[in-house]
C-alpha positions as a printed NumPy array, in Angstrom:
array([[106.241, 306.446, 240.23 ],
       [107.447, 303.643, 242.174],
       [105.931, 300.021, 241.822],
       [105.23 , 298.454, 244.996],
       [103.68 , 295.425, 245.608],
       [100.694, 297.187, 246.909],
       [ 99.759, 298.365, 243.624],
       [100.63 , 295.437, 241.29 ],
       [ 97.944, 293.917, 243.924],
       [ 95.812, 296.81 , 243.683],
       [ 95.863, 295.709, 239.558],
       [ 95.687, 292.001, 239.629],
       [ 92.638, 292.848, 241.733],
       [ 90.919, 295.448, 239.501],
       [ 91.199, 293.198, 236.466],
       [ 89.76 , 290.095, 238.757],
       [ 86.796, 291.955, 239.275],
       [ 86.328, 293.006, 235.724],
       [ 86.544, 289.492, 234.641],
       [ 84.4  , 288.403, 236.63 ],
       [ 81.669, 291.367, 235.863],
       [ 82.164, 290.961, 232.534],
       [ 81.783, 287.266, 232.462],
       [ 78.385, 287.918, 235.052],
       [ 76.886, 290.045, 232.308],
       [ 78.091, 288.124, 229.596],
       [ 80.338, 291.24 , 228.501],
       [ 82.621, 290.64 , 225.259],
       [ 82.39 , 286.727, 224.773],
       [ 82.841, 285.888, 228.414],
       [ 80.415, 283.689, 230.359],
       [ 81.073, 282.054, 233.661],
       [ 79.985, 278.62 , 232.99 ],
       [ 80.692, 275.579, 234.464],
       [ 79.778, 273.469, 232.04 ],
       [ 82.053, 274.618, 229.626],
       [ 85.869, 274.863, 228.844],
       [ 86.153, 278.474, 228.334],
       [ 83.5  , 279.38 , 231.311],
       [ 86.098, 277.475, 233.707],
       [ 88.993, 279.301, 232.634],
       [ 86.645, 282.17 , 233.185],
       [ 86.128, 281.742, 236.45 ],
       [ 89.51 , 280.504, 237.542],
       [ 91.33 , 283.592, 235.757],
       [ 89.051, 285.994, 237.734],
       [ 89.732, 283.911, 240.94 ],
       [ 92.993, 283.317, 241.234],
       [ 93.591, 287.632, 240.289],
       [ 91.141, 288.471, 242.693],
       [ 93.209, 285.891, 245.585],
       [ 96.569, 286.582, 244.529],
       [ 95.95 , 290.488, 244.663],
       [ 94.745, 290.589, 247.802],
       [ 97.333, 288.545, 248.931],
       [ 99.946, 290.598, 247.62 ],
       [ 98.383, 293.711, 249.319],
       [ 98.22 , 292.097, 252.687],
       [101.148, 291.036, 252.551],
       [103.013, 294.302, 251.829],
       [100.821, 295.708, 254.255],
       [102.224, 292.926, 256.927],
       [105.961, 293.214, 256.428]])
């Protein structure tokens, strides 16, 4: 199986939206929470995998 770029997207993605489902419902220690340290870091880890997967997809999609 070959890696592409696609798919190493296709996985930042994936575990973007899990992080951010799991820290929705509060799913093993995970809150996003502005008001706290660890519900920032929540919210920017599931960001930024979310964004840079994406970009990484659209971008082997482009070129």
């Amino acid at each position: 199986m070959i890696i592409t770029p696609t798919m190493i997207g296709l996985v930042l993605a994936i575990i973007g939206v899990l992080a951010w489902i799991a820290g929705n419902f509060k799913i093993a220690n995970l809150e996003i929470n502005f008001e706290t340290t660890k519900g920032i870091f929540v919210f920017i880890f599931a960001v930024l995998h979310i964004v840079v997967g994406l970009l990484l997809i659209v971008i082997d999609l482009i070129f």
